[in-house]
Every structure is written in structure tokens, then in C-alpha cells.
N, C-alpha and C positions, 0 to 999 in steps of 0.2 A: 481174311476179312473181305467179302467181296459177295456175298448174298446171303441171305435163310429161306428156311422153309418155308413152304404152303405154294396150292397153286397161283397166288397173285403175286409173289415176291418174285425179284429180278434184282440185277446186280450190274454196277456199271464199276471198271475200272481202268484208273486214268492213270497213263508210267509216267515217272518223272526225268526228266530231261530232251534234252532235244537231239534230232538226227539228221545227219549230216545225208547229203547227196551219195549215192551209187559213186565209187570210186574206186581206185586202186588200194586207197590206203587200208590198211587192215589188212592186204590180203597177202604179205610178204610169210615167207619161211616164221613156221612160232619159233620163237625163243626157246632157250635151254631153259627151262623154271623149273619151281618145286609146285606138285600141285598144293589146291590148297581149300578147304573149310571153314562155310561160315555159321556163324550160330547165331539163332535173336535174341532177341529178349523178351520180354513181359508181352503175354497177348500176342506175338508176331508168328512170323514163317519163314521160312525160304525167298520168301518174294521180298524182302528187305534186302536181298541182294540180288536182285534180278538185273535192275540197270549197270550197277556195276559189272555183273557177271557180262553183259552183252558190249559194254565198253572195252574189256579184257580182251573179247573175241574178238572186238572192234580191230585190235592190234595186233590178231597173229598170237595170242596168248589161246593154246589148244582146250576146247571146251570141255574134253574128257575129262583136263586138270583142275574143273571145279564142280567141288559139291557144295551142298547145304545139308547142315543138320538138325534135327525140328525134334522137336522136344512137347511135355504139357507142362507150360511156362506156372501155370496155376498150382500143381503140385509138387513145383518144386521151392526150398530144397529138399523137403521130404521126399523125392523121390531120386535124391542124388548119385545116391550109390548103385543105383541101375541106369541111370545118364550117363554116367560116368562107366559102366562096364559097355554100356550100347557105342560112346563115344569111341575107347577103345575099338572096336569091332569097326564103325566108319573107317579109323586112321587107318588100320588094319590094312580096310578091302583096299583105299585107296593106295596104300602103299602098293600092294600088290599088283592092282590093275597100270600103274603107271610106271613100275618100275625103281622106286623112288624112294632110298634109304627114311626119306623125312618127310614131312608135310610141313605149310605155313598154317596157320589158326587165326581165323579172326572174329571178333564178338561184339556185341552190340547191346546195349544197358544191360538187363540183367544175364544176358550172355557173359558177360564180361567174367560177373562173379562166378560164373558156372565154369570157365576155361582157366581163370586164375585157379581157382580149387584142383581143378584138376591136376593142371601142369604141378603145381606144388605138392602133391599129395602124394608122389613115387618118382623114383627118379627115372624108372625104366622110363616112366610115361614123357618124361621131357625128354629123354633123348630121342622120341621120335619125331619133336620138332623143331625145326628151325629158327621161324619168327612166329611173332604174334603182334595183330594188330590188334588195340583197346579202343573202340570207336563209341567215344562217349561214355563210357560205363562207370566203373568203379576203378580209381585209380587206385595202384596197387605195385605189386613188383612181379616178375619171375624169374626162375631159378635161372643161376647162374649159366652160360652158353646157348640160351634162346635169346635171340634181338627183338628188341620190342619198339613198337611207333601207336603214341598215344596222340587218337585225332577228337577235339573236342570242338562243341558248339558254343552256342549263348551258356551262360553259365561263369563260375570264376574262375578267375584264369590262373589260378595257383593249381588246379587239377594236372596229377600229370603220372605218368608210368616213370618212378624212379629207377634212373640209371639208361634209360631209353629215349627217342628223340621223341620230341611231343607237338605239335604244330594246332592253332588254332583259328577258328571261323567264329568269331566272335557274333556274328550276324545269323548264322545260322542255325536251326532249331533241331530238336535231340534226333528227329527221324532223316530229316531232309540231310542236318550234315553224314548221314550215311550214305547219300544216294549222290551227293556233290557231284559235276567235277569236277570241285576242286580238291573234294578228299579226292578223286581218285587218282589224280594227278599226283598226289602224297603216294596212294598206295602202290600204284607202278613204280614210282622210285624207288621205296622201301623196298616191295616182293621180286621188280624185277631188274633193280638196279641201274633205271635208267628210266627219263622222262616217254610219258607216251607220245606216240608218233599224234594220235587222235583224242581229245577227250569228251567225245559225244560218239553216240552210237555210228556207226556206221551201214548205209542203207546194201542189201547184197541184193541180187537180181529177185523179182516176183519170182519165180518162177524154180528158184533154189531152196525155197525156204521150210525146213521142215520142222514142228516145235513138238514137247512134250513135257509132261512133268507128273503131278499128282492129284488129286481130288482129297482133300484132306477136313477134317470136322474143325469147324473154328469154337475155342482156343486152343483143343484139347493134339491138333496134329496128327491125330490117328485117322490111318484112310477113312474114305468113305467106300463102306462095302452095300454088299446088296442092294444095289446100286448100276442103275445104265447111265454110262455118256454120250450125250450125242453130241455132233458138231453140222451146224447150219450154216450155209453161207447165206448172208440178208442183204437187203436191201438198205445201203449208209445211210440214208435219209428217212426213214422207216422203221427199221429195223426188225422188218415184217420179212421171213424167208423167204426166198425164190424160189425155192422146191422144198414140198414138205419131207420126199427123201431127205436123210441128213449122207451129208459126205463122207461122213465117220459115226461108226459107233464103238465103244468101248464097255464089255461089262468089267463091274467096279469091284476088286477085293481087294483082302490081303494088304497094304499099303495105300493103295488108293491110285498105283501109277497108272496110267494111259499113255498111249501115242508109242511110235512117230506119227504127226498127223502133218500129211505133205499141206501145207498151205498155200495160198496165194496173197502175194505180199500186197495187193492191189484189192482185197476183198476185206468183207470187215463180216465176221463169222458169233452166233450164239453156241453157249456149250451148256446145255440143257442137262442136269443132272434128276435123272428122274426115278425115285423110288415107290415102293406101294404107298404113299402118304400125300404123295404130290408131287411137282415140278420145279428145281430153280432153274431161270433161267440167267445164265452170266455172258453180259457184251464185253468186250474189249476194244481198246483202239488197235487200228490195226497191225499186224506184227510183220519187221521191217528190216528182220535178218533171223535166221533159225535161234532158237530159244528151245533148250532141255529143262529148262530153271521153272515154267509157268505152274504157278498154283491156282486152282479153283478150290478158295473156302465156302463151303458149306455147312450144314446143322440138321440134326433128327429133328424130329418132335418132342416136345417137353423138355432138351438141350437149354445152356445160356443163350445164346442168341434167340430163341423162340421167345423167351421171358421177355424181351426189348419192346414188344408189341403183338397187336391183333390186326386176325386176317378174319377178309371177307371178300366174298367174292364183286361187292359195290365199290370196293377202292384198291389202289396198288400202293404197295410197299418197296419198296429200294433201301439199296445201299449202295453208295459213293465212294470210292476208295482211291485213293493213291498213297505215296510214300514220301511225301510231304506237306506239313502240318499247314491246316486251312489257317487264316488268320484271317478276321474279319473286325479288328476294334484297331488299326494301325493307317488309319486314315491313307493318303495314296499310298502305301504299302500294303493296302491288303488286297484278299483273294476275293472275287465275287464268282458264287456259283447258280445260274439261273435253272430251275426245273420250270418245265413247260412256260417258260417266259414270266416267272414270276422268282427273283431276286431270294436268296433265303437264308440266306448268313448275315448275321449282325452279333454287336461285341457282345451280345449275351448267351447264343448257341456255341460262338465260334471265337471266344477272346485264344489271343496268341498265349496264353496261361496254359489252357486246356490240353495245347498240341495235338487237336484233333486231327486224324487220319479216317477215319471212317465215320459217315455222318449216314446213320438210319432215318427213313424220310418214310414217317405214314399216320395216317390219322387217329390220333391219340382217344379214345376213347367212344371210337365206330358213330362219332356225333356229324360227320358229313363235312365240316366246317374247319377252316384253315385259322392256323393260331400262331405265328412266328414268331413269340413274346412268350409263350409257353415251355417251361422246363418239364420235356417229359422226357421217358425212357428212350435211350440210355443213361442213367445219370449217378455218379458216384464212381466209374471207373474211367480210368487214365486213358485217354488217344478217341473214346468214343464222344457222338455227340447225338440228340437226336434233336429232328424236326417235327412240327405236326403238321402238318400238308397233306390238303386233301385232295387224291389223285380218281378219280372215276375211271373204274373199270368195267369191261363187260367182256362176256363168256360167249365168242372168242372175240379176241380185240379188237376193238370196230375203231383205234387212234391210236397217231404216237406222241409218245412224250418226249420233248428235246430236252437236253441235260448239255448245259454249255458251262464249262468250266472257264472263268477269264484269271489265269495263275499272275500272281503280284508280279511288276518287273520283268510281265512276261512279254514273246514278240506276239502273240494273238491269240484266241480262243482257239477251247479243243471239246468237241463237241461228242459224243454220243445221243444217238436216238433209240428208243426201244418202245415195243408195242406197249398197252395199257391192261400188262395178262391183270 
């Protein structure tokens, strides 16, 4: 969740939690662990476990030892029984590549029902792992000799993994208690049997920093092929490139992987996905220790996301994303998000109910004219929200648009700028 198509769409995404100063810590001998797999849920990706995965790293916990598994959250369960042989085939490689009689499993809402099924469905298949974390999902059981830790958010508190420790954040909302730390404070205990040294990211030198991951079609997880990626490094205040060479290019198949793209931890970079139909472009903030986990979502033409709205080349379209549900109707406890200095969440796009994570921002109905009172597209599906905001654009960007996130309870604004493609 993090852009669509056409050449005026762009994409800004904001990670959740904070990071800590360049230090020693993190950087001791890893630990003995079991690696380990995460799965999402409904509509997600791999990037539901990104900040945890980098808190892990945070601690000397080796990055080899964690993957993500991505699925089409949309057709399943009808498409369980090839989830379920693809999943096998993850444990597999990962056992192999680490050396590692087992693996740990962890899921996230309808992740949950997808690893419960599994583990219970053959016994081969449990004995290949260890533990299992239920984060949020469907409370449930599993077979006998897997240890289980069910971590739960807002919601009733009688939810729990019988027979297994279950801990909850009663404050916390279905995505955000995934990205805590204070779940992960749980999850280090549970996976590596002892508290973490650091529970925020930890900053490693500019200059070390190498990321990669995939280019995948949102919701459906399937790479994005035929397909170029570029990587630009831009101007933080701008968002406008400093050379139109790009630093990196990657062409897109098979899976959708890219990278190593050696980074600079001090630069803030566009990753321009560009096929025969048009350009997305996706900002990020900037990246603050190497990262294998990063996802760029993307969309064809005539795809779900395309339906969300209309392009033209007189206005820009976005999408806002992080891994933490906006709330805008919780008086001082909510989030305020400004685009180009004009406020846009209120209890009616963004009530704490919706648990929006990605909020599509573009004008509703090619009329020129800004309407924040208006329910338009995205609307009927869980975690999306849209705006109608009218952004002026022109061919080639002659502005930029600040994008300032002020996070509830947060210590300050986190800004992104991006041209006006």
C-alpha cells in the first residue's frame, strides 16, 4: 500500500516507530535463534513486519533469520491449499539456508487463520515448528509441542491462544499493536528468551547501509514484472532529484525482487516504478540501518487500486501510508496529517473505527475543487480511506507538496515532500 498508477500518482510512506542514536548497542555477537516467518493479513504485505524486523536486527538477532510471506489475502481461503504447499516450500528453503531443524511462525489478523490451519492440518507440518505468535488474529489453539504467545490490541480481553501466554495492549489498534514496542518487547522474550537489549530501531553508520526487497502489485502480492525501477536520490525539502541519472536501476520480473541498493543513511531517495502505461513514483523517509524487508506496492491499469480514482494530468493523486492506524475523531489523542499545509483528517474520513492505514488523496470527480466532508473512493473496504483534495499539477513539476504527519502522543512531526507529478 504505498502508490498506484498513472503518471501523476506518487506515494509517500511513513514507518512507525522511532530510532534511537548510532551506538554500540545492537551491534553484539547474534544470538543462537530459530529463524523465523511472518505472514499478514487481509489487504497487507511483508511491510507489516518491517519495523519489527529492523528492531530484531536492532539486537544482534541475524537478518538472514527473517522472512516474510505474502500471499493474495483477497482469494483466500479459496486459495488455500496452494498457500499452504507455497508455505511449506518457505519453511523448507529457510530451514535449509540457516541450518535450522525448525522455524518460529508468526501471523497477523487473517494471517492467523491461515498458520492456525496450517500447523493443524498434518503433523509433518508442525513438527517443523517451534513457536507461533498470534498477533491479533483469531484466537485459537495449536498442536500439541509448538509454544504459542497470543498478542492482542483494543478489542475484548477474554481473546486468547489456549493453553499459551497471551499478553495485552488494551490501547492499542489491530495494526499498530503489530508494529509496538511494546509487542516486541513480548516477542523477544517469547522467540529469544530474554528481554531486548533495545526496543526502537537502532541508527548504523550512513555509510553501511545497504536495503532491498520487492516490488509487488497491491493487494494481490504478485511481483511487479515488466517493469523498471529506478532509485533517485532528491532533494528532503523538494523532493525534486539532484540528478536525473538515477543511482540504481533494477529491471522488474519473476517476483518483483530488487536490490542490494547501497544507500546513504543521510539521503532521502524516489523509487520510480515505471512501466509502458506510466510512472509511480514512491518517497520514503529516510532509511536508518540496512533493510532486506522494503516493499514498494504498486498497480496495473484497470487493477483494484486504479478503481480508487481518476487521473489527469491538472491534478496529483497520493497515497499516505504507514503501519499505524490514523485516528482523527479522539480529541488530543488523535493524529493530524497536513498536505500542502491544509489539515485533512476529521472523525468522518478517519474515525478510530475505520483503522485506516492508507489514505488515498485526489480529486474526486476531475471538478478542480477540495471537499474534506465528502465520502469518496476508497469506501467499503477495511484499513483504506480516501480524501478529495485538490492538488495542481503540471508536466513537469514546476511545485512541491509537503506532506507532514503530526503522529498522536507523538515527540514531533515527520514530514515528506514530493514534486506535484
Amino acid at each position: 500500500m504505498r502508490r498506484l498508477l498513472a503518471l501523476t500518482v506518487a506515494a509517500l510512506l511513513l514507518l512507525t516507530g522511532s530510532v534511537v542514536p548510532l551506538a554500540t548497542t545492537g551491534a553484539q555477537e547474534a544470538p543462537a535463534v530459530r529463524p523465523m516467518i511472518f505472514v499478514h493479513g487481509f489487504m497487507g504485505s511483508g511491510q507489516q513486519f518491517e519495523a519489527q524486523a529492523l528492531r530484531f536486527a536492532s539486537n544482534g538477532f541475524p537478518a538472514d533469520h527473517i522472512e516474510v510471506f505474502e500471499h493474495d489475502s483477497l482469494q483466500y481461503p479459496a486459495s488455500q491449499a496452494a498457500v499452504w504447499d507455497r508455505l511449506d516450500t518457505a519453511i523448507a528453503e529457510l530451514r535449509a539456508s540457516t541450518g535450522s531443524p525448525q522455524v518460529d511462525l508468526l501471523a497477523h489478523s487473517q494471517g492467523t487463520a491461515l498458520v492456525q490451519g496450517y500447523l493443524n492440518s498434518e503433523p509433518a507440518r508442525a513438527a517443523t515448528v517451534a513457536r507461533y505468535v498470534n498477533l491479533d488474529g483469531l484466537p485459537g489453539t495449536v498442536p500439541d509441542g509448538i509454544e504459542a504467545l497470543g498478542v492482542w490490541g483494543e478489542g475484548s480481553p477474554t481473546r486468547e491462544m489456549a493453553g499459551g501466554t497471551n499478553v495485552y495492549f488494551a490501547e492499542q489498534s489491530h495494526t499498530e499493536v503489530v508494529n509496538s514496542p511494546e509487542t516486541f518487547g513480548a516477542l523477544h522474550q517469547f522467540l529469544v528468551g530474554r528481554a531486548p537489549e533495545v526496543v526502537h530501531v537502532v541508527r548504523e553508520p550512513a555509510d553501511a547501509i545497504a536495503v532491498s526487497g520487492r516490488a509487488v502489485l497491491f493487494p494481490q502480492n504478485t511481483g511487479a514484472t515488466a517493469a523498471t525501477l529506478t532509485i533517485h536520490e532528491v532533494d528532503a525539502e523538494t523532493g525534486l532529484r539532484l540528478d536525473e541519472a538515477p543511482e540504481a536501476t533494477f529491471e522488474l520480473s519473476g517476483d518483483g525482487s530488487w536490490g542490494p541498493f547501497d544507500a546513504d543513511g543521510d539521503a532521502s531517495y524516489e523509487f520510480a516504478i515505471t512501466r509502458a502505461s506510466g510512472t509511480h513514483h514512491i518517497y520514503a523517509q529516510p532509511f536508518v540501518r540496512s533493510n532486506r524487508w522494503v516493499r514498494l506496492l504498486t498497480s496495473e491499469p484497470g487493477g483494484l487500486a486504479d478503481s480508487f480514482w481518476e487521473t489527469s494530468d491538472r491534478h496529483s493523486n497520493l497515497v499516505v501510508f504507514r503501519n499505524k492506524e490514523w485516528w482523527a475523531d479522539q480529541g488530543e489523542r488523535s493524529d493530524a496529517l497536513a498536505i500542502g499545509g491544509q489539515q485533512v483528517l476529521n472523525a468522518g474520513n478517519s474515525p478510530r473505527s475505520n483503522r485506516t492505514i492508507g489514505i488515498f488523496v485526489h480529486d474526486a470527480g476531475l471538478d478542480g475543487r477540495t471537499d474534506l466532508e465528502a465520502r469518496v473512493a476508497p469506501t467499503g473496504l477495511p484499513f483504506l480511506t480516501g480524501i478529495d483534495l485538490h492538488i495542481p499539477a503540471a508536466v513537469p513539476p514546476d511545485a512541491t507538496v509537503d506532506v507532514v504527519a503530526s503522529p498522536r502522543l507523538g515527540d514531533g512531526d515527520e514530514t515528506v515532500c514530493v514534486p506535484n507529478w
